[in-house]
N, C-alpha and C positions, 0 to 999 in steps of 0.2 A: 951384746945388745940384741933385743928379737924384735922384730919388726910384722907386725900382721896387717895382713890388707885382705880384706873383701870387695872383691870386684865382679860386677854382671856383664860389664863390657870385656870379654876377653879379646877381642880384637885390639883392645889398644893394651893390654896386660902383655898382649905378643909383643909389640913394638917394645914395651917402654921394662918390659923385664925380662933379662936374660935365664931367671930358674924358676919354678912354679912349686910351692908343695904344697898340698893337700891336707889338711886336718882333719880330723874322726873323732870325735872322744875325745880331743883332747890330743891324739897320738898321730906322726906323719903318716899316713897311710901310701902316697904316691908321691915322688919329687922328681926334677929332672926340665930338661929346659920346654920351656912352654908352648913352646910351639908342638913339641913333642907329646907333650901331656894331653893336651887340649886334640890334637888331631888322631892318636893313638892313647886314650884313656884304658887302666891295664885294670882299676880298682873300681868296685861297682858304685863306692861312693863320690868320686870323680865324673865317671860315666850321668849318676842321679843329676848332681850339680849342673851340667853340661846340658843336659837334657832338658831340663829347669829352667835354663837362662832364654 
């Protein structure tokens, strides 16, 4: 089962989920727990998004 969400609020993405991946094209470009993600973004299309919101 795959399950996709889009969220602008990631302060409640941090609470309410334990892992975060990142989509590109189609393909995970970053994953890993979201607190992690979102405070240390490694992918510049993560970092875009972030920056965005």
């Amino acid at each position: 089962m795959i399950y996709l969400r889009r969220s602008g609020d990631h302060a409640r993405m941090q609470v309410r989920d334990a892992l975060c991946h990142v989509l590109h094209d189609g393909m995970i470009v970053e994953n890993g727990p979201s607190h992690k993600v979102i405070a240390n973004p490694q992918h510049f299309y993560t970092r875009l998004l972030i920056d965005a919101s």
